[in-house]
PDB file of N, CA, C, O and CB in Angstrom:
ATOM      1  N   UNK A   1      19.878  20.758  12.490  1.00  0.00           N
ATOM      2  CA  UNK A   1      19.165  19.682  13.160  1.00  0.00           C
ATOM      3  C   UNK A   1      19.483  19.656  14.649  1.00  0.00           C
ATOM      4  O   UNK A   1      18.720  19.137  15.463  1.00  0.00           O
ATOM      5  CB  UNK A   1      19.511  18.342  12.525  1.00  0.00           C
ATOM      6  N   UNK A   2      20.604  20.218  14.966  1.00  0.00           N
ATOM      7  CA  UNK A   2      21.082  20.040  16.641  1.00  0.00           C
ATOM      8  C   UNK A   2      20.062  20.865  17.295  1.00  0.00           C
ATOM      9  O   UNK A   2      19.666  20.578  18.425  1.00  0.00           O
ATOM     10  CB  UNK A   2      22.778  20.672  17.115  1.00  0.00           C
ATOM     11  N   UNK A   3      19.661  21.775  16.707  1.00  0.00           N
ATOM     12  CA  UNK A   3      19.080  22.903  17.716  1.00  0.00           C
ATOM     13  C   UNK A   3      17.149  22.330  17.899  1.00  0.00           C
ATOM     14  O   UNK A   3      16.313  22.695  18.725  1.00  0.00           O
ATOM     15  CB  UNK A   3      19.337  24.927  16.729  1.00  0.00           C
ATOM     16  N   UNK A   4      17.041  21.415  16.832  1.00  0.00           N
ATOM     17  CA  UNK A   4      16.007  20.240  17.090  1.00  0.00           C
ATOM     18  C   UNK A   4      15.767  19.139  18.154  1.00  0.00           C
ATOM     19  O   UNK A   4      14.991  18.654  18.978  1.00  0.00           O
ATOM     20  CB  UNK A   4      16.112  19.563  16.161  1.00  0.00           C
ATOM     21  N   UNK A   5      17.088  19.084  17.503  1.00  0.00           N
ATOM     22  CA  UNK A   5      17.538  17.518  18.803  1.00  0.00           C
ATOM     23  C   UNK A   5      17.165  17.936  20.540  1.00  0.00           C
ATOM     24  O   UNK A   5      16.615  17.272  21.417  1.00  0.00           O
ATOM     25  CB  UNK A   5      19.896  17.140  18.832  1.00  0.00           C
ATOM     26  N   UNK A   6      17.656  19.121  20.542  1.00  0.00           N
ATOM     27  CA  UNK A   6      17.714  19.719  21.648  1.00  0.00           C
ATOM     28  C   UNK A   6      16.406  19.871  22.264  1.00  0.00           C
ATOM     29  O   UNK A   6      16.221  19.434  23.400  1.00  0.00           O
ATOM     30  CB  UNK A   6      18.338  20.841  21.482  1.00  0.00           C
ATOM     31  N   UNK A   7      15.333  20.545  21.509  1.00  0.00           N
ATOM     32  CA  UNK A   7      14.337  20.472  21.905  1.00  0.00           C
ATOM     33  C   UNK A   7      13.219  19.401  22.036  1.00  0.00           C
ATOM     34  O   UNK A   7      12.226  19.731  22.684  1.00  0.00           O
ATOM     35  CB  UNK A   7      14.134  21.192  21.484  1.00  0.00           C
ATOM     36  N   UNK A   8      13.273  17.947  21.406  1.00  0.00           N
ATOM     37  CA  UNK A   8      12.636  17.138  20.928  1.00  0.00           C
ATOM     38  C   UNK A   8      13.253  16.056  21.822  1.00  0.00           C
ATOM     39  O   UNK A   8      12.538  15.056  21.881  1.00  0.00           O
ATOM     40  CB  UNK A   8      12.664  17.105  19.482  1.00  0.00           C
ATOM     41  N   UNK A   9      14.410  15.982  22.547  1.00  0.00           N
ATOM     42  CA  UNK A   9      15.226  15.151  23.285  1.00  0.00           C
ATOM     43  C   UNK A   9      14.955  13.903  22.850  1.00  0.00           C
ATOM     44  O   UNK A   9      14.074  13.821  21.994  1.00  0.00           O
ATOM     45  CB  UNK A   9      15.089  15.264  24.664  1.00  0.00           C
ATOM     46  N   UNK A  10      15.493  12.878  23.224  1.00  0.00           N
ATOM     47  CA  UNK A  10      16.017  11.381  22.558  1.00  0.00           C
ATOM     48  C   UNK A  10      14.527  10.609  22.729  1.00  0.00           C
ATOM     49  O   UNK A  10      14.459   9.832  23.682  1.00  0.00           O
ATOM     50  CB  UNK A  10      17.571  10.422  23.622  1.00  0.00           C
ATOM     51  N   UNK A  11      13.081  10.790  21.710  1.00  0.00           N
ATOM     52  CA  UNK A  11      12.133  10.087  21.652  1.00  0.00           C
ATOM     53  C   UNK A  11      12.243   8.624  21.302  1.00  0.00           C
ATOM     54  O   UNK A  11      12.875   8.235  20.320  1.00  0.00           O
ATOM     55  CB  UNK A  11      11.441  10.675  20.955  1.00  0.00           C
ATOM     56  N   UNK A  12      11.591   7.806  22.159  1.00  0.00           N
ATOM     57  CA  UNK A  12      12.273   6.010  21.982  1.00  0.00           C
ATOM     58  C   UNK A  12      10.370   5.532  22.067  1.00  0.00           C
ATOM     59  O   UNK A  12       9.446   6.019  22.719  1.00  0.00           O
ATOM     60  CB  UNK A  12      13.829   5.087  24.019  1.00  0.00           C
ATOM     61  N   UNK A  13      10.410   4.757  21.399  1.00  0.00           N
ATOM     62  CA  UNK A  13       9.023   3.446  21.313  1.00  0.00           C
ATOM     63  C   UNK A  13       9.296   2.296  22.278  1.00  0.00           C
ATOM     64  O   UNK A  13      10.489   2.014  22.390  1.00  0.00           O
ATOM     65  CB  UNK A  13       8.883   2.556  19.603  1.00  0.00           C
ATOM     66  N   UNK A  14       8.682   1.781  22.792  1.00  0.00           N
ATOM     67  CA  UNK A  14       8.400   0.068  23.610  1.00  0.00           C
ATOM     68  C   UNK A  14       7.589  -0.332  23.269  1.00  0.00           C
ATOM     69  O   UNK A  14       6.573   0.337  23.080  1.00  0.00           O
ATOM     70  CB  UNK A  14       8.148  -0.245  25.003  1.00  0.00           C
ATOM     71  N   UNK A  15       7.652  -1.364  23.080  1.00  0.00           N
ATOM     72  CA  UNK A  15       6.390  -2.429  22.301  1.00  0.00           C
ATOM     73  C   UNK A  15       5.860  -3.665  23.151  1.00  0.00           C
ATOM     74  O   UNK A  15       6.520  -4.702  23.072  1.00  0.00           O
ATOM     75  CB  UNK A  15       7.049  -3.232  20.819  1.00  0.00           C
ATOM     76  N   UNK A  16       4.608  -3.646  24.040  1.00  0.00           N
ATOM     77  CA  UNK A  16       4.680  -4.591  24.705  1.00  0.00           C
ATOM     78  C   UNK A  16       3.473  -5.493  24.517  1.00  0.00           C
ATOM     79  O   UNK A  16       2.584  -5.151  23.738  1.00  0.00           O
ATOM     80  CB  UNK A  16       4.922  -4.181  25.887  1.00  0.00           C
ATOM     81  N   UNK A  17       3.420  -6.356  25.034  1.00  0.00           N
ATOM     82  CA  UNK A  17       1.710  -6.922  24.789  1.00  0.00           C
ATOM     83  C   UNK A  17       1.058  -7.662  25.634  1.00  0.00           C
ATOM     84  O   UNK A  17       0.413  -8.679  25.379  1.00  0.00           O
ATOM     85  CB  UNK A  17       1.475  -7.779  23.669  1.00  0.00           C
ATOM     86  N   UNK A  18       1.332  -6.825  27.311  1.00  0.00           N
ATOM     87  CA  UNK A  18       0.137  -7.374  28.137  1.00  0.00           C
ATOM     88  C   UNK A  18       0.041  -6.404  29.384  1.00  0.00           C
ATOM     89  O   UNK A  18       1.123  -5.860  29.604  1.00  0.00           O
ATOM     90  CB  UNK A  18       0.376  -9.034  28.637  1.00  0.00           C
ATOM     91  N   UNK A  19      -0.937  -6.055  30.231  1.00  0.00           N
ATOM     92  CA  UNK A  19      -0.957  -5.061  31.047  1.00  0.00           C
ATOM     93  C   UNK A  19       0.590  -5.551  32.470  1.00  0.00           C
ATOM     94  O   UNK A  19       1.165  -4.732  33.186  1.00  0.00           O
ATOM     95  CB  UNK A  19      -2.862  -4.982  31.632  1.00  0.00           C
ATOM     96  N   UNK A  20       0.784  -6.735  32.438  1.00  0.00           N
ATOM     97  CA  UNK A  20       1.782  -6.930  33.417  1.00  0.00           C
ATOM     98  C   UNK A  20       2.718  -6.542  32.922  1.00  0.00           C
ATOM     99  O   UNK A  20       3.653  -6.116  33.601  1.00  0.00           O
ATOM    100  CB  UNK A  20       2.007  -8.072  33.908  1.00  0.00           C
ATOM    101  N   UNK A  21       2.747  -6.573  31.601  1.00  0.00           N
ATOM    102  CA  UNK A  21       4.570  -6.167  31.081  1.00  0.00           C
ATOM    103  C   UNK A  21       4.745  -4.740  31.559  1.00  0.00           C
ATOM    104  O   UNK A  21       5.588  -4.227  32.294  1.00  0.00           O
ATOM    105  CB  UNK A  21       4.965  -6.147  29.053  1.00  0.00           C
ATOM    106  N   UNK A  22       3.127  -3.997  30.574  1.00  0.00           N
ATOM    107  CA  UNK A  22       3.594  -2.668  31.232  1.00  0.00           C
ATOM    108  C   UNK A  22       3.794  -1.967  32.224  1.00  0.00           C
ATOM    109  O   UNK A  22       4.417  -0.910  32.328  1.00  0.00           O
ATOM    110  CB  UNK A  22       3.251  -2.099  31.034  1.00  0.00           C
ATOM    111  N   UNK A  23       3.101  -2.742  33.184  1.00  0.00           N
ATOM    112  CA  UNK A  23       3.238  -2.326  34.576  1.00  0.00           C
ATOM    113  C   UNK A  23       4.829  -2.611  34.971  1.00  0.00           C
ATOM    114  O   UNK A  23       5.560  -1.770  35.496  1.00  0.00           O
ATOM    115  CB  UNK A  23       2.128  -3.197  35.561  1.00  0.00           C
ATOM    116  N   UNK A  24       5.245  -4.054  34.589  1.00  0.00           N
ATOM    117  CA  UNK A  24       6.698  -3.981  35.120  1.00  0.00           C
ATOM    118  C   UNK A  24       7.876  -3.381  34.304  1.00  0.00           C
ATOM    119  O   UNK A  24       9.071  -3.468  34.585  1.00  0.00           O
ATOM    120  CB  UNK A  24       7.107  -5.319  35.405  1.00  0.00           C
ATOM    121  N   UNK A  25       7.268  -2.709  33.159  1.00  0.00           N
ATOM    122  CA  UNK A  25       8.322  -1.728  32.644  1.00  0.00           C
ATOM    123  C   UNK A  25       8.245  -0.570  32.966  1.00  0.00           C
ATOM    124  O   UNK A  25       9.206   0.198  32.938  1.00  0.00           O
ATOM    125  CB  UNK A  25       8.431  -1.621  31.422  1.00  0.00           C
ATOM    126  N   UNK A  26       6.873  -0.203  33.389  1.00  0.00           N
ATOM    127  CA  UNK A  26       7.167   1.590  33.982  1.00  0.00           C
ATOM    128  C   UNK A  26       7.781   1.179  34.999  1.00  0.00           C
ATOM    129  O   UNK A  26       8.938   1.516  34.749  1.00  0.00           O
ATOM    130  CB  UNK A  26       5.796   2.792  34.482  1.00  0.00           C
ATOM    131  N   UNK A  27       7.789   0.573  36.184  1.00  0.00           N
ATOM    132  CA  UNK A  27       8.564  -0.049  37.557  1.00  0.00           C
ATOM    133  C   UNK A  27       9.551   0.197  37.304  1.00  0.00           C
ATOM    134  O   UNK A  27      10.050   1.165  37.878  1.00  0.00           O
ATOM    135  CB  UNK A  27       8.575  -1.441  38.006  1.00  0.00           C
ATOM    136  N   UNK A  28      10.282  -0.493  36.391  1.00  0.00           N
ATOM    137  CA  UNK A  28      11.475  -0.774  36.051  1.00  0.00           C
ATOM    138  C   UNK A  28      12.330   0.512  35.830  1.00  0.00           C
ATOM    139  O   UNK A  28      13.447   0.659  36.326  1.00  0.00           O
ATOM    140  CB  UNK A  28      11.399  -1.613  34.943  1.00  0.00           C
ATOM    141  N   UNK A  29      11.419   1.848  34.679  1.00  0.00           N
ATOM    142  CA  UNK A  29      11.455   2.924  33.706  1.00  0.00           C
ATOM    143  C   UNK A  29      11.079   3.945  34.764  1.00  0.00           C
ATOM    144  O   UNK A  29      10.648   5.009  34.319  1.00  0.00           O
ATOM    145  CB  UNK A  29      10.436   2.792  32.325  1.00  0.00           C
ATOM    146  N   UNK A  30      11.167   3.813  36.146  1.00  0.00           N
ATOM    147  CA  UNK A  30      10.206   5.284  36.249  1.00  0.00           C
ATOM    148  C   UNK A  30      10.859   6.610  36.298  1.00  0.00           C
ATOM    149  O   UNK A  30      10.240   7.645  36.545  1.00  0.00           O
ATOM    150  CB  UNK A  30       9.343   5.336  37.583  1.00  0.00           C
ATOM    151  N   UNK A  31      12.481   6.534  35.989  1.00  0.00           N
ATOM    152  CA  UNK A  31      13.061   7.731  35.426  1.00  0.00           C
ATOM    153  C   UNK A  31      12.751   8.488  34.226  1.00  0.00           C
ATOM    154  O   UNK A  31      13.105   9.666  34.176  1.00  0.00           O
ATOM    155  CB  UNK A  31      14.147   7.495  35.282  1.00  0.00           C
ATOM    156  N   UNK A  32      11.924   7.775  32.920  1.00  0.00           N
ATOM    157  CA  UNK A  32      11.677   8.305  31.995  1.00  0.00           C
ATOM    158  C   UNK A  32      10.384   9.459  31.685  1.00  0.00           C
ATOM    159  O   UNK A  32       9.667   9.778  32.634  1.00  0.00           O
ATOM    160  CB  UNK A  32      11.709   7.329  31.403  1.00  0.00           C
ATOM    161  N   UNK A  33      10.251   9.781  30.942  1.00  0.00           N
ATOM    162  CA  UNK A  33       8.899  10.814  30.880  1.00  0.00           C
ATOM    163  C   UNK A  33       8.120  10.137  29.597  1.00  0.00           C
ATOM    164  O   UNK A  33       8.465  10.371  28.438  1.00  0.00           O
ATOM    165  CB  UNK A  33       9.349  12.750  30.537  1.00  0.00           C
ATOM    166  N   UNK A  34       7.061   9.295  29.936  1.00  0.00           N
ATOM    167  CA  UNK A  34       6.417   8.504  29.012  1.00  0.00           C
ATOM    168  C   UNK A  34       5.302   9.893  28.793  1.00  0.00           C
ATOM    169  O   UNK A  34       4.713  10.628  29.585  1.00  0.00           O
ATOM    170  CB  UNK A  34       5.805   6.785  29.641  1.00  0.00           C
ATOM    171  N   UNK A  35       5.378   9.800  27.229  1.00  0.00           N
ATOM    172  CA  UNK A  35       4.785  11.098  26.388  1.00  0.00           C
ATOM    173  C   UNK A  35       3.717  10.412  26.176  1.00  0.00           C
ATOM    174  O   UNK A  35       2.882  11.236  25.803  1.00  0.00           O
ATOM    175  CB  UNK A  35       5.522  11.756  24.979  1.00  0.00           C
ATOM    176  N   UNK A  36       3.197   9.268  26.198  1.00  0.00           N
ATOM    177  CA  UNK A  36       1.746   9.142  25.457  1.00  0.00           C
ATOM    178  C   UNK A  36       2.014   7.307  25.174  1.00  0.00           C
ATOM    179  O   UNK A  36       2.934   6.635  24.708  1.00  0.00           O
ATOM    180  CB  UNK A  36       1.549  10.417  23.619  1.00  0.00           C
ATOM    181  N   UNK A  37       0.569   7.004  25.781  1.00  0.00           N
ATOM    182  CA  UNK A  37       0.568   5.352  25.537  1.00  0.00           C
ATOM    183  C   UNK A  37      -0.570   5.224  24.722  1.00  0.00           C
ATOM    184  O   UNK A  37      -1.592   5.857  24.985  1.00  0.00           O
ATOM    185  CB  UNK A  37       0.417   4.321  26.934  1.00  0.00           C
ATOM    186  N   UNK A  38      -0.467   4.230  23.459  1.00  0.00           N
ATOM    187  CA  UNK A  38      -1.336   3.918  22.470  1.00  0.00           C
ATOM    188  C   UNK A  38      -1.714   2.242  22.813  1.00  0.00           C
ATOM    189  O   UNK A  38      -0.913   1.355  23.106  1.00  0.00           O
ATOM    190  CB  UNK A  38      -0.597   4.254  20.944  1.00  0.00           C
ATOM    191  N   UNK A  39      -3.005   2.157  22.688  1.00  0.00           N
ATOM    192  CA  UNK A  39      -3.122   0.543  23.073  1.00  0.00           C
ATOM    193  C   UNK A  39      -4.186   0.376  21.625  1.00  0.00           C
ATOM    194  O   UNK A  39      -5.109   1.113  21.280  1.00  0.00           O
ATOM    195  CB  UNK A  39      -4.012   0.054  25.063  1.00  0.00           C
ATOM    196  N   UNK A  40      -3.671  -0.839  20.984  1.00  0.00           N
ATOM    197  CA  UNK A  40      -4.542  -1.456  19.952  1.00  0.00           C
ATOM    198  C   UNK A  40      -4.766  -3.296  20.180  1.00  0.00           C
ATOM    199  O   UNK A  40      -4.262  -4.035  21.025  1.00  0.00           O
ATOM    200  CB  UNK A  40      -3.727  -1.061  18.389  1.00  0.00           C
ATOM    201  N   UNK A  41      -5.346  -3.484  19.495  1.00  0.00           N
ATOM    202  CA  UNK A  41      -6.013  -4.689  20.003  1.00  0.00           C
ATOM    203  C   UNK A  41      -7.453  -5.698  19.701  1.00  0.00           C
ATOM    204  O   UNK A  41      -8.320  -4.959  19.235  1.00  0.00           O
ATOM    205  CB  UNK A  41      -6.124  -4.285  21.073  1.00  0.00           C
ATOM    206  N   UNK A  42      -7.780  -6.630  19.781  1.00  0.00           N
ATOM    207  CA  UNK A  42      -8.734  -7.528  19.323  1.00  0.00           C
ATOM    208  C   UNK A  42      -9.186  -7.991  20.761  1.00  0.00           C
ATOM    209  O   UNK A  42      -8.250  -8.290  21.503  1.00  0.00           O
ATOM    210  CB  UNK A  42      -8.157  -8.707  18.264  1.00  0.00           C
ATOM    211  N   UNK A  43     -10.282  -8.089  21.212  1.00  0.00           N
ATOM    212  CA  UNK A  43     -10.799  -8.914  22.474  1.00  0.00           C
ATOM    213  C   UNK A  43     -12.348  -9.205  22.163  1.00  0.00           C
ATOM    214  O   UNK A  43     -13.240  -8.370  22.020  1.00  0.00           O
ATOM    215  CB  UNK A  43     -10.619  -7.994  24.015  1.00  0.00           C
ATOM    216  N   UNK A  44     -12.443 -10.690  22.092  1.00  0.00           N
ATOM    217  CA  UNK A  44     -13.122 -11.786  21.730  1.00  0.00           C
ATOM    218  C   UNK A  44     -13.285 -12.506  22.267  1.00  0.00           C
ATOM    219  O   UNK A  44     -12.408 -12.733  23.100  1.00  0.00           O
ATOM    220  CB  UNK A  44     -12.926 -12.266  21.053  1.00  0.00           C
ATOM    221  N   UNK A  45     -14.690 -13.582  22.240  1.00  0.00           N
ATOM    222  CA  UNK A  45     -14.602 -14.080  23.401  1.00  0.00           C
ATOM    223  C   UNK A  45     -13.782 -15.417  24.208  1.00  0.00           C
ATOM    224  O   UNK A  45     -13.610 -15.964  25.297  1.00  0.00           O
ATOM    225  CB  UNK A  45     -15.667 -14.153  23.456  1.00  0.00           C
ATOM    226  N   UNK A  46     -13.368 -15.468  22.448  1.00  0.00           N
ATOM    227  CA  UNK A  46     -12.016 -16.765  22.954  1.00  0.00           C
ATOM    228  C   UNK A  46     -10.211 -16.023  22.146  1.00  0.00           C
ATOM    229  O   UNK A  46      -9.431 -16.649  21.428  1.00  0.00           O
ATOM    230  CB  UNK A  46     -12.616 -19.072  21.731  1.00  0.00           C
ATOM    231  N   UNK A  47     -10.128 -15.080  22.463  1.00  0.00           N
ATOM    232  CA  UNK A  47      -9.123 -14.839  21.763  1.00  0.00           C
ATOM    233  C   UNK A  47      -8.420 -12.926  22.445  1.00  0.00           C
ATOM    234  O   UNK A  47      -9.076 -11.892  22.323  1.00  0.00           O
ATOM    235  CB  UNK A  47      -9.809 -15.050  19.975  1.00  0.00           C
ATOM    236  N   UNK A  48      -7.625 -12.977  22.812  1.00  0.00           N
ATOM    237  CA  UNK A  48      -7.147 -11.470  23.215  1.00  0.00           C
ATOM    238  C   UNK A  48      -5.748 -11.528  22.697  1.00  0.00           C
ATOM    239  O   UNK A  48      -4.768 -12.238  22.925  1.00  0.00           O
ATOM    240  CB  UNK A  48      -7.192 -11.055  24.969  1.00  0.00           C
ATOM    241  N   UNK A  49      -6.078 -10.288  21.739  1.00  0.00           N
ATOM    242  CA  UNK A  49      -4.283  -9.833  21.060  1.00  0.00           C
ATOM    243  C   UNK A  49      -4.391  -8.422  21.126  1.00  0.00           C
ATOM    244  O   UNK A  49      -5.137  -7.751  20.413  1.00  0.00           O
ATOM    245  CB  UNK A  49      -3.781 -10.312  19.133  1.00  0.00           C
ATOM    246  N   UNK A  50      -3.639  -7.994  21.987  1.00  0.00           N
ATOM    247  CA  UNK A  50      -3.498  -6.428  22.101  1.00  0.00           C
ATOM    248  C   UNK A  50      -1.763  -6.014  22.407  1.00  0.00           C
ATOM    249  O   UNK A  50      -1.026  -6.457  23.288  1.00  0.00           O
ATOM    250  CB  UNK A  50      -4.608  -5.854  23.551  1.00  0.00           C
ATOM    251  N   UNK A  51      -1.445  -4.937  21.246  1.00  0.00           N
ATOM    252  CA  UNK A  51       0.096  -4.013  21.822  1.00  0.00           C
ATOM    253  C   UNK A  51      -0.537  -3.207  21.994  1.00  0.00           C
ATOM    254  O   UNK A  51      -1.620  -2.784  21.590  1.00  0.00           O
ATOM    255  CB  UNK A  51       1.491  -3.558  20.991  1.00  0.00           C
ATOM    256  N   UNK A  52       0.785  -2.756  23.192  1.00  0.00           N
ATOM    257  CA  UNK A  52       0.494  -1.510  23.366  1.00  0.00           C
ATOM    258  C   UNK A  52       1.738  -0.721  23.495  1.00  0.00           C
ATOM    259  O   UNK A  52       2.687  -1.320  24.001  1.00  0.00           O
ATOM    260  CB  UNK A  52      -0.358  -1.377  24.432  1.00  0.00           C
ATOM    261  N   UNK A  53       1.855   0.082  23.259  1.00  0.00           N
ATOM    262  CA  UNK A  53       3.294   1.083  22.580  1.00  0.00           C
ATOM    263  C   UNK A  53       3.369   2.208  23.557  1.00  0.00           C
ATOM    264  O   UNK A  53       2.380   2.835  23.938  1.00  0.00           O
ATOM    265  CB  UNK A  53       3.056   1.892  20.765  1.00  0.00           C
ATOM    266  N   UNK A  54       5.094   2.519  24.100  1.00  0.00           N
ATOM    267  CA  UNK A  54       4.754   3.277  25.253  1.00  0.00           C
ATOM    268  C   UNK A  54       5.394   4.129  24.370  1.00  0.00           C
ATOM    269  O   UNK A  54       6.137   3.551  23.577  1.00  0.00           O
ATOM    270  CB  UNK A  54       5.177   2.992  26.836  1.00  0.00           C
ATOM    271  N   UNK A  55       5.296   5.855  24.231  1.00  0.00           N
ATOM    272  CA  UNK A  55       6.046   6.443  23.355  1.00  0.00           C
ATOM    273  C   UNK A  55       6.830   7.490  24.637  1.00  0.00           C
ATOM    274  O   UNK A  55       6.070   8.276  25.201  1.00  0.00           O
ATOM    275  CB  UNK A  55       5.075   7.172  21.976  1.00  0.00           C
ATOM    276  N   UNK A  56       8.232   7.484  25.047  1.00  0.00           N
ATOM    277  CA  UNK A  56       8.981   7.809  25.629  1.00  0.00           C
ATOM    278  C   UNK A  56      10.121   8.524  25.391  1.00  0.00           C
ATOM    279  O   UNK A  56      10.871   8.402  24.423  1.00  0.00           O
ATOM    280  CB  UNK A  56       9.077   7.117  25.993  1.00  0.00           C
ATOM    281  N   UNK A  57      10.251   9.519  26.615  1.00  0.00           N
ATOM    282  CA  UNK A  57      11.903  10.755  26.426  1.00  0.00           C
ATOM    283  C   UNK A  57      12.616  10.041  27.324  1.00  0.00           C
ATOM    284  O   UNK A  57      12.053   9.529  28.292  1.00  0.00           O
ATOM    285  CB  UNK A  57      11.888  12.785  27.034  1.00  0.00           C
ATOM    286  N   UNK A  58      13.896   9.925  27.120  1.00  0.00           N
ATOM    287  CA  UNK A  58      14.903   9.929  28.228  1.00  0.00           C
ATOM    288  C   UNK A  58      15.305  11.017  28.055  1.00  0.00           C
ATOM    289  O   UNK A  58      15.144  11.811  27.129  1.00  0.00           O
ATOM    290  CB  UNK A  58      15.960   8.981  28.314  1.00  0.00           C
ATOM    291  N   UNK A  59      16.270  11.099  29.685  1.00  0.00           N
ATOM    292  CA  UNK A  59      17.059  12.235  29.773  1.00  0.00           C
ATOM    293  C   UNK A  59      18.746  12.303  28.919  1.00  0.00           C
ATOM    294  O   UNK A  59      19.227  13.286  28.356  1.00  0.00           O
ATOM    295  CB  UNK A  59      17.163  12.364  31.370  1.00  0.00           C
ATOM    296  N   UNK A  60      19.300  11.069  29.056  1.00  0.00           N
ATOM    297  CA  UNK A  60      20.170  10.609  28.441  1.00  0.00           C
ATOM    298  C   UNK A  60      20.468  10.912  26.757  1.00  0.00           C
ATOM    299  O   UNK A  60      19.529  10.597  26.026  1.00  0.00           O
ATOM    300  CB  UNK A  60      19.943   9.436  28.769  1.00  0.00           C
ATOM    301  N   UNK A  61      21.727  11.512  26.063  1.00  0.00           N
ATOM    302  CA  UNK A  61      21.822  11.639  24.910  1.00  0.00           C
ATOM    303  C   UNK A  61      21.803  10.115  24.282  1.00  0.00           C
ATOM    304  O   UNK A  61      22.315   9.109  24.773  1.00  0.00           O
ATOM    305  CB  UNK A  61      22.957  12.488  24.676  1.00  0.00           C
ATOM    306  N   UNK A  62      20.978  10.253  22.916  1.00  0.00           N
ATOM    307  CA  UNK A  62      20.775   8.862  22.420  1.00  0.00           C
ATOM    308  C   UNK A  62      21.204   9.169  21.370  1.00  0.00           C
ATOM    309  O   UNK A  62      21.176  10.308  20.906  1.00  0.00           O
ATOM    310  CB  UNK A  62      19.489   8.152  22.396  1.00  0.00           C
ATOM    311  N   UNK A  63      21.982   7.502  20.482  1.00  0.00           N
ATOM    312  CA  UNK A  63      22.063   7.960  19.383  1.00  0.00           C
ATOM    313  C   UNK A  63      21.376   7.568  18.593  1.00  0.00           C
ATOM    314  O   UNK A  63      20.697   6.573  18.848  1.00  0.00           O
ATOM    315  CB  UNK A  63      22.942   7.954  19.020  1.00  0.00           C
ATOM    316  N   UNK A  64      21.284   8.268  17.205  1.00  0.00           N
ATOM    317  CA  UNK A  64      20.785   7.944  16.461  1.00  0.00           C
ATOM    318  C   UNK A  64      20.919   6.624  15.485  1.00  0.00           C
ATOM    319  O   UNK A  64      21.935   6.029  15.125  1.00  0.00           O
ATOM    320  CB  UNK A  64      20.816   8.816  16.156  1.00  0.00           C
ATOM    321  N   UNK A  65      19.542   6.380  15.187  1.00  0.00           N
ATOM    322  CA  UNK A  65      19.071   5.234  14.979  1.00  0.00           C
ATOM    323  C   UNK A  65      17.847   5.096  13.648  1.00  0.00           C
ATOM    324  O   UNK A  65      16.623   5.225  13.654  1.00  0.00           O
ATOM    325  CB  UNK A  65      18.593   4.875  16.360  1.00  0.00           C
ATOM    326  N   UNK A  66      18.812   4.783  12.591  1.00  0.00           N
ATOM    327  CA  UNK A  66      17.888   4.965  11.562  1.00  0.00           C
ATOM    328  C   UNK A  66      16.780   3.182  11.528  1.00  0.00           C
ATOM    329  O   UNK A  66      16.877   2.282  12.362  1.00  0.00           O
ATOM    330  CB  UNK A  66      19.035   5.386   9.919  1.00  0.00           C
ATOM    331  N   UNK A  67      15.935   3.199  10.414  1.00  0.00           N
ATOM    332  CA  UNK A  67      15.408   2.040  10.464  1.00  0.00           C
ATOM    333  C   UNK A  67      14.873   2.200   9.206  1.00  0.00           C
ATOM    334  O   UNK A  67      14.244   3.194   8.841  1.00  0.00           O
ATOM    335  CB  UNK A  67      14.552   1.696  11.583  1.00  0.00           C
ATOM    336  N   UNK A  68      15.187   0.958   8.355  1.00  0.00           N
ATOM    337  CA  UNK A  68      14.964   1.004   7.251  1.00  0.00           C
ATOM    338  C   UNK A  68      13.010   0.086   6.945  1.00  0.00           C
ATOM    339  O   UNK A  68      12.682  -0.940   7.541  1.00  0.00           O
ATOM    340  CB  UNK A  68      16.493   0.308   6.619  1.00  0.00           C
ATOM    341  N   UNK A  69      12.267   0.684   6.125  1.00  0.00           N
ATOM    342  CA  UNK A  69      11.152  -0.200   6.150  1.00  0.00           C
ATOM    343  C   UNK A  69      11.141  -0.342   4.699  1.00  0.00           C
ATOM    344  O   UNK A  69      11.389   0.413   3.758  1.00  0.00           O
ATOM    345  CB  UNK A  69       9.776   0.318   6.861  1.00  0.00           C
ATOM    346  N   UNK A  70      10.722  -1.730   4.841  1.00  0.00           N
ATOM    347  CA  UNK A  70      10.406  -2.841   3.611  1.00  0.00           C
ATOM    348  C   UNK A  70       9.129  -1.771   2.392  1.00  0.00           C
ATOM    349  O   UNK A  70       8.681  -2.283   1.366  1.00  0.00           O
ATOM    350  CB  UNK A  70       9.360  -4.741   4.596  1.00  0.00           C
TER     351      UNK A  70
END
């Protein structure tokens, strides 16, 4: 698995839910290498619910981090 790790480097998710957040988290992030942003969402004419998920490398060794789902 190391010789994985190595190539795949420490992939991390952010979960946010409005265009200001994301703007002030890349600001915040702009050392990272954001791999790909997914935006989902409802917009209506009385109602807006949208995440949007930044999928991100750091350079930094991370550890691992399991997560158990229901």
């Amino acid at each position: 698995m190391g010789e994985h790790a190595e190539v795949a480097g420490c992939i991390q998710i952010k979960i946010l839910y409005s265009e200001n957040e994301v703007n002030k988290w890349l600001s915040e992030n702009a050392e990272v290498e954001v791999v790909d942003i997914k935006i989902t969402g409802l917009n209506t004419y009385d109602c807006s619910d949208e995440s949007i998920m930044i999928i991100y490398r750091k350079d930094e060794p991370c550890e691992e981090k399991r997560i158990s789902l229901p």
